[in-house]
C-alpha positions as CSV (number, residue, x, y, z in Angstrom):
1,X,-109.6,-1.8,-7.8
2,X,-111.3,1.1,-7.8
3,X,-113.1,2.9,-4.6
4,X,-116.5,2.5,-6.5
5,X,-115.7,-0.9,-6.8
6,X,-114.9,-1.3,-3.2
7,X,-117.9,0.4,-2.0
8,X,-120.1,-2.2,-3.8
9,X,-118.5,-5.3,-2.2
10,X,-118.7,-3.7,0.7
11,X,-122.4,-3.4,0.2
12,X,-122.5,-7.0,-1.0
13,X,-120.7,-8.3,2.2
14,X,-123.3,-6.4,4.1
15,X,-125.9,-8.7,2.6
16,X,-124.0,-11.2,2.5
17,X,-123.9,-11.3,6.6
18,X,-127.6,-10.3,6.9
19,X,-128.3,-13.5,5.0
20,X,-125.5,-15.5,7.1
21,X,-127.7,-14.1,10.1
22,X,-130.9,-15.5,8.7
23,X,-129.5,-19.1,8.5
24,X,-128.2,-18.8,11.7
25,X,-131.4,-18.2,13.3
26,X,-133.2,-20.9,11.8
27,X,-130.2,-22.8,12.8
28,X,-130.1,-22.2,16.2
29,X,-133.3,-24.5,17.3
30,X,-134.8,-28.1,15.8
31,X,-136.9,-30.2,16.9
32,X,-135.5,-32.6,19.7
33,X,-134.1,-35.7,17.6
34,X,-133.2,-33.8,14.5
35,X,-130.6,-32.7,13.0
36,X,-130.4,-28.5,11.7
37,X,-130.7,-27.4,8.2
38,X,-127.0,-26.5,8.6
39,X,-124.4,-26.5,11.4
40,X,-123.8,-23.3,13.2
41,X,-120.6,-23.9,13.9
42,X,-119.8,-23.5,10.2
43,X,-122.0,-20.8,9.8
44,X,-120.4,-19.1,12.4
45,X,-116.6,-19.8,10.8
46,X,-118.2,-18.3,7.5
47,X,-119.5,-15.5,9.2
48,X,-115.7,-14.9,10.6
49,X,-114.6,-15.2,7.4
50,X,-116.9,-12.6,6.0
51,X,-116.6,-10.4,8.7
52,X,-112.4,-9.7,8.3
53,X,-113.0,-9.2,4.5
54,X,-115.7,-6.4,5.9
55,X,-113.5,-5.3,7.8
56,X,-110.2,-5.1,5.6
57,X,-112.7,-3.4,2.9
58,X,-113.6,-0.5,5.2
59,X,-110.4,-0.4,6.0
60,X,-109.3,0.4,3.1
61,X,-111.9,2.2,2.0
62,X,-111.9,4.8,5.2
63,X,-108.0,5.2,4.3
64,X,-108.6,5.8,0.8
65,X,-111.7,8.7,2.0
66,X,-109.3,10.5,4.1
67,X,-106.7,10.9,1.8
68,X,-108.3,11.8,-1.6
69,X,-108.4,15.3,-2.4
70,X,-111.8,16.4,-3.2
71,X,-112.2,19.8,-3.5
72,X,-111.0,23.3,-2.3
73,X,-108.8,21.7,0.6
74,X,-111.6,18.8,1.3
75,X,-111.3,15.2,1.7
76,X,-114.0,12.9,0.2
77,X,-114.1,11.8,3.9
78,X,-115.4,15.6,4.7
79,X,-117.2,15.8,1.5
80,X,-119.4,12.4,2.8
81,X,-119.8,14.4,6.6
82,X,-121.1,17.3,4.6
83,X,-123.6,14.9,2.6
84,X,-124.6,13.3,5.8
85,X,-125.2,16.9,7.5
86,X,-127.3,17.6,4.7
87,X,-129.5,14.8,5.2
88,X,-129.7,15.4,8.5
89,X,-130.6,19.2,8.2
90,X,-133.1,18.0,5.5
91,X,-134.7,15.5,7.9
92,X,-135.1,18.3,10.2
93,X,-136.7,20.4,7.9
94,X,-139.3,17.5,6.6
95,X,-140.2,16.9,10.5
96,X,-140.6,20.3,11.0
97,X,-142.7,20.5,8.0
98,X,-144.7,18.1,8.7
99,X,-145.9,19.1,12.2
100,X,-146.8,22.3,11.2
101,X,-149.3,21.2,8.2
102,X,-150.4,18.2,10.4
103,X,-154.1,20.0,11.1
104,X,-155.5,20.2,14.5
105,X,-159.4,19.5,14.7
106,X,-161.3,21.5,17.3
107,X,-165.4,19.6,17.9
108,X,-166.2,22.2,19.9
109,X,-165.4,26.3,19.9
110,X,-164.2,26.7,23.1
111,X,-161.5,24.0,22.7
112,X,-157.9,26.3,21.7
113,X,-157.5,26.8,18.1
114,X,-153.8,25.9,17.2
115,X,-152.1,27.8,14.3
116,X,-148.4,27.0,12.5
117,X,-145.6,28.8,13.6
118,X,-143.7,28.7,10.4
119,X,-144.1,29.1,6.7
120,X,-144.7,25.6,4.9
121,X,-143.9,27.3,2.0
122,X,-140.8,28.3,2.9
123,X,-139.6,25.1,4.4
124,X,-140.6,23.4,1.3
125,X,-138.2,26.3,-0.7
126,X,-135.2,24.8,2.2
127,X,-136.2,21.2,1.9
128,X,-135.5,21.6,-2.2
129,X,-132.6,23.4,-1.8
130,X,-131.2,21.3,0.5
131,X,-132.0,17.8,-1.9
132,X,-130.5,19.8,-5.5
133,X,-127.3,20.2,-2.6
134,X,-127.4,16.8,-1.4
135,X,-127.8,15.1,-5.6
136,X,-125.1,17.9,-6.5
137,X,-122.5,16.5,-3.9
138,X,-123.6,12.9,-4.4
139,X,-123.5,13.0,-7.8
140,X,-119.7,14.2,-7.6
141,X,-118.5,11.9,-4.8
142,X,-119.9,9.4,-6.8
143,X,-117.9,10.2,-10.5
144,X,-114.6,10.3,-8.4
145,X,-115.4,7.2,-6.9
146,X,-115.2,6.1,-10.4
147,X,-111.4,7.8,-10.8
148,X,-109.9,7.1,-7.6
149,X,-107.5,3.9,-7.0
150,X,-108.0,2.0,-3.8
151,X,-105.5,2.4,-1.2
């Protein structure tokens, strides 16, 4: 199996319990004398079930991260920390952003006048920068996904 592979059953056993967790809940109370749309118990065996697939999948997955080369001396595993980073840094940059062009109305002249610290422009030039870094990366974690064998 490949790691792309892997990653999209993780991502279906991820939706998988989400749903398991909706039938639970509705489940989990009837009215007195009645009987529930399905038994927890079972649900609750199926969502055992579901969860050690989940977690032999990441498993293998995490093992497979931190052991396939990426590139000059990275792992994917560090090549995914620096994608997450980015993301971060680019959220960062957005909320920044956005409180400095967030406009401050004044109804009367006496109240203070406030003015942005920063250039939006040049936030905007960072925020771009930061996405073309964050496709360039995905878009190459996510072709040797396609190459790499599952652990």
């Amino acid at each position: 199996m490949k790691l792309a592979e892997a990653l999209i059953l993780r991502a279906d056993l991820l939706k998988r319990i989400a749903q398991l967790r909706e039938r639970l809940i509705r489940s989990a109370q009837t009215p007195e004398g009645e009987r529930p749309p399905e038994d927890p118990q079972e649900l609750l065996a199926e969502g055992s079930q579901l969860l050690a697939q989940y977690t032999e999948i990441v498993s293998r997955i995490n093992r497979t991260n931190s052991s396939t080369p990426f590139q000059q001396g990275l792992t994917v595993t560090d090549a995914l920390a620096v994608r997450d980073t980015l993301t971060l840094e680019r959220g960062l940059v957005e909320s920044l952003m956005t409180a400095a062009a967030n406009p401050t109305h004044r109804y009367q002249r006496t109240e203070i006048k406030y003015v942005s610290t920063v250039s939006i422009a040049d936030l905007q030039k960072r925020k771009d920068d930061l996405s073309r870094r964050y496709r360039e990366l995905d878009s190459e974690i996510q072709a040797l996904n396609w190459n790499v064998e599952l652990l």
